[in-house]
Each structure stands twice: as structure tokens, then as C-alpha cells.
N, C-alpha and C positions, 0 to 999 in steps of 0.2 A: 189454779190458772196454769197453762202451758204456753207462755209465750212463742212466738214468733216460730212456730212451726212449719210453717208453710212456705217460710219464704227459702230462696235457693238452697236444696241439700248439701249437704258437703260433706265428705269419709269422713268421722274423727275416730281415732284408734276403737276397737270394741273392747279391749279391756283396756287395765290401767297401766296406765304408761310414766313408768317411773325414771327420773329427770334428776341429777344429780345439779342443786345448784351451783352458778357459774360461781367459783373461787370457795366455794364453801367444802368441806371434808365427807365424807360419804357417810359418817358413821351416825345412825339413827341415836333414839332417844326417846324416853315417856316420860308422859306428865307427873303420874303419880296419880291420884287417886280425883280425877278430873280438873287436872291443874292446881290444886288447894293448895296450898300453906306455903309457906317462905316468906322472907321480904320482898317488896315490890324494887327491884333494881331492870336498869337497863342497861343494855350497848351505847357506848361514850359513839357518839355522831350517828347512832339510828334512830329509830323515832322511840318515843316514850316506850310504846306498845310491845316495842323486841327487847325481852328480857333475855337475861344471863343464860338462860338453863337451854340446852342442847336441844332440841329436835326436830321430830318427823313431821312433813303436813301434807295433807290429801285436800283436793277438789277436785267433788265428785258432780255428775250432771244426772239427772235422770231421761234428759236426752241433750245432745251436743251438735246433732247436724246441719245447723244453719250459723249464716255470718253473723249476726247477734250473738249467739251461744259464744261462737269462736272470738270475739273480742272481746266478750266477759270473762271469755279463758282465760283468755291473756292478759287481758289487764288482773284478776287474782294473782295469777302468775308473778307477773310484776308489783304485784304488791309485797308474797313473801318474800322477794329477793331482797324486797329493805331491809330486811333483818338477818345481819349473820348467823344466827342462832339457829335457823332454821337448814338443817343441813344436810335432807334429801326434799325432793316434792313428787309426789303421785298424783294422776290425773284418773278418773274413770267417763266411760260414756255408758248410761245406762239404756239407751240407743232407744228410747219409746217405750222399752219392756219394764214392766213394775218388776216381775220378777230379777230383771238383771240388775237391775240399781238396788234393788234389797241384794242381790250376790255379790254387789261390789262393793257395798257399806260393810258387810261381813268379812268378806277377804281381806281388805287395808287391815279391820280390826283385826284377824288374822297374822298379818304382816307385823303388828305392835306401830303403830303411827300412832302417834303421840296426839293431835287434832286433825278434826277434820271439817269442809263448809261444805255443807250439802246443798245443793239445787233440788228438795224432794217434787217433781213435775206431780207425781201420782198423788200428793197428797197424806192422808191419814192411812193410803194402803204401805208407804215404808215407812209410818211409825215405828213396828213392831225393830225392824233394823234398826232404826235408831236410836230407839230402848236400849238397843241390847249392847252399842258401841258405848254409850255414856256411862249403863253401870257394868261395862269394861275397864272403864277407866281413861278411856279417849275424851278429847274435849271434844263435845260435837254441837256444831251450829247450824243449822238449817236456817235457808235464807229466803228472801223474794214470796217464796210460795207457803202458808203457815201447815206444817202439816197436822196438826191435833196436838193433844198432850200439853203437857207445862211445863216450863224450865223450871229446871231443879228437879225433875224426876222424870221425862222423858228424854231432855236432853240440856244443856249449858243454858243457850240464849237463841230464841229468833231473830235474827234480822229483816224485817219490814220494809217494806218499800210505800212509804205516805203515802198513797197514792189518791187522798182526799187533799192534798196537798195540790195536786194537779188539776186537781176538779178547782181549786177556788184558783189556782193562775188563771185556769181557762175560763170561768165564770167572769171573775174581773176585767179581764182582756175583752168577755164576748160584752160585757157593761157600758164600757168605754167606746168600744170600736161600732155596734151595731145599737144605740143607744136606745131608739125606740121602740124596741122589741123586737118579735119576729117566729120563726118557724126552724126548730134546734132540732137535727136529726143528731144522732149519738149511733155510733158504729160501732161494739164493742169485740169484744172475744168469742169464747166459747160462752154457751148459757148457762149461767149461773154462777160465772167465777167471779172473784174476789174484788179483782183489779176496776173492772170496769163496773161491778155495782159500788162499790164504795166513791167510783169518779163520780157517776152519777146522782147517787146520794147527796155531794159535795155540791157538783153545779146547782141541783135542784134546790138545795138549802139556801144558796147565794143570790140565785136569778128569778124576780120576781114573777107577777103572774104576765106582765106583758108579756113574757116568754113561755112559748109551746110546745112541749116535747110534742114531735111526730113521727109516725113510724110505730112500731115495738119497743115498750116501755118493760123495766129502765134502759135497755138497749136492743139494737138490733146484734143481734149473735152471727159474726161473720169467721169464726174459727180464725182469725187474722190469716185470711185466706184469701189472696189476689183475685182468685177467679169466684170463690161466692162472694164477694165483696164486690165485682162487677155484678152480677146475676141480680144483687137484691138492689143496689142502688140504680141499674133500671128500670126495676119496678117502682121503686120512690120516685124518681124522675118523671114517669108517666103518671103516677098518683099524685103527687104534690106540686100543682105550679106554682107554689113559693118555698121555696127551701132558704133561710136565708143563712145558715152554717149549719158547717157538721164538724162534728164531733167525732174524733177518733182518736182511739190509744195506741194505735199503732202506723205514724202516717203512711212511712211506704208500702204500705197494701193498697193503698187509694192512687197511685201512679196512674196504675193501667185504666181505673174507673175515671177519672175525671173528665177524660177528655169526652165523656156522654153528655155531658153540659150544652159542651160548643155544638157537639151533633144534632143537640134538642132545640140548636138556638138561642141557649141561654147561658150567659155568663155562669162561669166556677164563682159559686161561694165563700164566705168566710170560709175559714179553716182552724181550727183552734185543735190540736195532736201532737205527736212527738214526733223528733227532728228524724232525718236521713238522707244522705246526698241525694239519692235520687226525688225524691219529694223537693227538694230546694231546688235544685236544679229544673224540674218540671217548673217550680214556681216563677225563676227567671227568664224561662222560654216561655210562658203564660199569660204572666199576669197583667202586660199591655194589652193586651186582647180581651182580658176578662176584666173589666172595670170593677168587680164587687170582689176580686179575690185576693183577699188580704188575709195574712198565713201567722199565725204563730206557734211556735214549737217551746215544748219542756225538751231537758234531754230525756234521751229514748230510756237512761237506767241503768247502763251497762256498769259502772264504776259502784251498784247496789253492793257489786261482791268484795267490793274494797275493804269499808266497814266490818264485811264479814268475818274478813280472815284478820283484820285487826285483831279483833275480838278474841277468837279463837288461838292465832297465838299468842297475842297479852297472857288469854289465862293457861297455859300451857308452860310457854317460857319463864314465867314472872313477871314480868311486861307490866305499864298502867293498863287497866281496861277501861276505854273508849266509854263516855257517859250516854252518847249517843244510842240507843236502841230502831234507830230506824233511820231509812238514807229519805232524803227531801230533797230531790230531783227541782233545781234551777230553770226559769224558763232560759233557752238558747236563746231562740231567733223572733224580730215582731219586723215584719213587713215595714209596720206603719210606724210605729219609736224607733225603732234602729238599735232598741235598748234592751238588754245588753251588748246585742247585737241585728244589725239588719240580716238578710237570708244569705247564709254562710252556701253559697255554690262551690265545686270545685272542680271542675269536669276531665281534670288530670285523675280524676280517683274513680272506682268503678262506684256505683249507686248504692251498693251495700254495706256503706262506710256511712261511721257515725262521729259526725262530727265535736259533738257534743261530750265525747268520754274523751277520759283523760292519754288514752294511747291515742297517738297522733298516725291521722289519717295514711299515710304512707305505709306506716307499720302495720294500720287494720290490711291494706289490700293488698300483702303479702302473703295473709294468714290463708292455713288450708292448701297454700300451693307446696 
């Protein structure tokens, strides 16, 4: 899976941009033979995770150019700073090219960085690079995206994003809320990725027969792509005069398309997706007009990398490591319980802000400038 490609580009460095953390010493450090051996001790007032032992830590992307990407930057980012131990950080963007994100998993290994959290975009094509950093002797964690192989001989540990986890909020939710069945269009990714078969997997297991997928099963493949994400849902719109929710994993691509509804005459739908100021804020300028259109979001995932680089400095530093193997994405926002929250608008912020992660909104829409 390649998330959220599509939405607004943004420059981020092409190579790796190395960042001396704020108050910490410049001087690098290695694990040792993939983090192994010592006692597990820590930093008196850091988290369990940031052990005693000095070093280096990389997060790498296999591409970076969107405001998603840039706030999972940053929130990793701020995640090493917890730990004094860590006492340079490197960034790379592998800008879309398989090739350059395998060049820049090589080069850190290169440079002696003690760990690193890979975003692998490409998949099973930078395994072979990530082979090769592990038995270097780098901790290497690849995240979000699974790329082949097996921990303990390809690389440390995956980090996972449940994302059947999301399929049963939104299954529950669409249970509750649309009670007597209906007509489930499902909007996914690219065709054939991860994320949005295993959502789909999930709703289908949860939601009985009253409930009918239509459309392109398990999903429709819209590249999380603003503009095919309009093209195909109005063709749905003229095919299906009952739509009664949709499903999507990525809600702000569905901004620009919604308003086809009101065009057609008909009320916006349920909505069951992941959160984004801009989607929220559509929903509040909305949802009076549209009587069936009740919205609930998971968060969009950004704080996935959080866990990651837990992980990866735990076993690097000497740190505890996190028993957790996989991030379970909370629902945000439900129109209709208010619970945990009702729909988080904020219209001092630009749309490409996620409310949802733990870097505060302010902080996201500075990023990239």
C-alpha cells in the first residue's frame, strides 16, 4: 500500500537530511550486533523504551511528499527526542523511486546508524536493502507497509497498522447507526493493497446479509486519488439510486466528490473513514442540508511511526521493548454519540491537518513551509 499520494505535494529534502537533536551531543553510536545483549536499563525520567546506550536513528520514507507523510515525519521525529540516548537523527525521502529508497537504506547503513524505521512504499522490491542493514548490524524496523521476509532474518520487527481493527469500528458503527441494512459502497486504495482488503475482510465478517456491498468488490480502487475518486463515484451515483454509506480509508479524498450528491438531488450518505480537517469541516458546512449524513472517523494513523521507532530504539539503546506489535488506530469523531468525540472542525487550520495524531494541529500546518 502507498498511502495518501495524491493529496497536495510538498518538496521534502531528496536526500537524508541529518538533524542533530535539540540538547543532545552529536556524537553517533551502534548497537552492536542488532541491538542484542546487555541488561535492560533506562533514562531516569524518559520512557521505559530509551535505554542507556548512545545512539544514531534514521527515518526513512519511500516517498515523503505529501501533508500526511509530513506529520508522520514529524510526529517519529518527536518521538526520538524522548530519549536522550539518541543523539543524532537522519531523515531520507525515497521520493516514489524504489530505487532511491533502497540508495538510502544503504547509505545511513553506510554512515553506521545504529537503527532505523522504514516506511518501505515499494513493498518486497527494498527487502533485499533491508537484508542487508539488519545483518549489518543496524536495528531495522519497517512499518505500515509489510514488506516480505521474517523478523529475525530479514529484519528486527514489523510494525503493523490493524487495520481490521478499523473495519470492525466501522462495521459496529454502520450496525448501530443504519440499523436495517442497506447499500455499502467501500472506496479503497490502489488494487490489491493491504489496507483496504483486510478493512474489507473485517466489515464483511461483522455485517450481516442485510448489508450489500455495491460497486467493485472487495473495493473500488481509487489510488486515494481526489480526482479518480470523483470520476468513479459518479458513475456510482448514476448506477445506484440507493447508496446508503460509503466507506472509505481515506476520508479527505472524498471532499471534492461529495458535493455530487446534492447535485443529483440526493442527500450525502453515511460516512464511516478516517478523520481530516477538511472532511470535518465539509461535514459542518453540510450536514443540515443533508439529513442521512452522519460521519464517523478512526484516526487517519499518523502516530503508526510512533510505536515504530519505540521499538527500534528500545532494542538498539537497551530500552524495554514495547509488547505491542501493531498500532490500533482509535475511532476520533461520531456525528451522532459525540463519543469520543463529536466532529472536531477547526477552520483556523488549513484542511490537510489531522486532528486525530498526537502533534497538535498548529504544529501540523507549519510543516513543509
Amino acid at each position: 500500500m502507498k498511502p495518501r499520494t495524491k493529496i497536495t505535494s510538498i518538496v521534502v529534502a531528496a536526500t537524508a537530511v541529518v538533524m542533530a537533536l535539540a540538547g543532545c551531543s552529536t556524537a553517533g553510536g551502534t548497537a552492536g550486533a542488532n541491538g542484542a545483549g546487555g541488561a535492560v536499563t533506562h533514562v531516569a525520567g524518559a520512557p521505559s523504551w530509551c535505554g542507556t546506550k548512545k545512539i544514531s536513528f534514521a527515518l526513512l520514507d519511500g516517498f515523503g511528499g505529501n501533508s500526511w507523510r509530513l506529520v508522520t515525519t514529524a510526529s517519529g521525529k518527536a518521538e526520538a527526542e524522548k530519549c536522550p540516548s539518541v543523539t543524532k537523527f537522519s531523515y531520507a525521502d525515497g521520493q516514489g523511486s524504489t530505487a532511491k529508497a533502497s540508495s538510502d537504506i544503504k547509505g545511513l547503513v553506510s554512515t553506521g546508524v545504529s537503527a532505523m524505521v522504514v516506511f518501505p512504499d515499494a513493498g518486497q522490491a527494498v527487502l533485499p536493502a533491508l537484508t542487508a542493514a539488519y545483518k549489518a548490524g543496524v536495528v531495522t524496523v519497517p512499518y505500515r507497509v509489510f514488506p516480505g521476509g521474517k523478523a529475525g532474518v530479514n529484519y528486527d520487527k514489523w510494525i503493523g497498522d490493524d487495520f481490521a481493527n478499523d473495519g470492525n469500528n466501522w462495521a459496529a458503527w454502520i450496525k448501530k447507526n443504519v440499523p436495517t441494512g442497506g447499500n455499502i459502497l467501500f472506496l479503497g486504495g490502489p488494487a490489491g493493497n493491504s489496507q483496504s482488503t483486510a478493512e474489507y475482510d473485517a466489515l464483511k465478517s461483522n455485517l450481516g446479509s442485510d448489508y450489500k456491498f455495491i460497486g467493485e468488490t472487495p473495493f473500488q480502487p481509487t489510488n486515494w486519488d481526489p480526482t479518480l475518486t470523483q470520476t468513479l463515484l459518479t458513475a456510482d451515483i448514476a448506477k445506484y439510486s440507493k447508496i446508503d454509506v460509503i466507506v472509505s480509508d481515506f476520508g479527505p479524498t472524498l471532499v471534492s466528490s461529495l458535493p455530487l450528491f446534492q447535485k443529483s438531488g440526493r442527500s450525502i450518505p453515511a460516512l464511516a473513514t478516517s478523520d481530516g480537517n477538511s472532511l470535518s469541516c465539509f461535514w459542518e458546512d453540510n450536514h443540515a442540508a443533508n439529513p442521512d449524513f452522519k460521519l464517523m472517523t478512526v484516526a487517519t494513523g499518523n502516530d503508526n511511526v510512533r510505536l515504530a521507532v519505540d521499538y527500534a530504539i528500545a532494542k538498539a539503546s537497551g530500552g524495554k521493548i514495547p509488547t505491542a506489535d501493531s498500532f490500533k488506530g482509535p475511532i476520533f469523531e461520531d456525528s451522532v454519540s459525540q463519543a469520543p468525540h463529536g466532529v472536531q472542525c477547526d477552520k483556523s487550520l488549513p484542511g490537510d491537518v489531522y486532528l486525530s495524531a498526537q502533534i497538535p494541529g498548529t504544529t501540523q500546518s507549519a510543516l513543509g513551509k
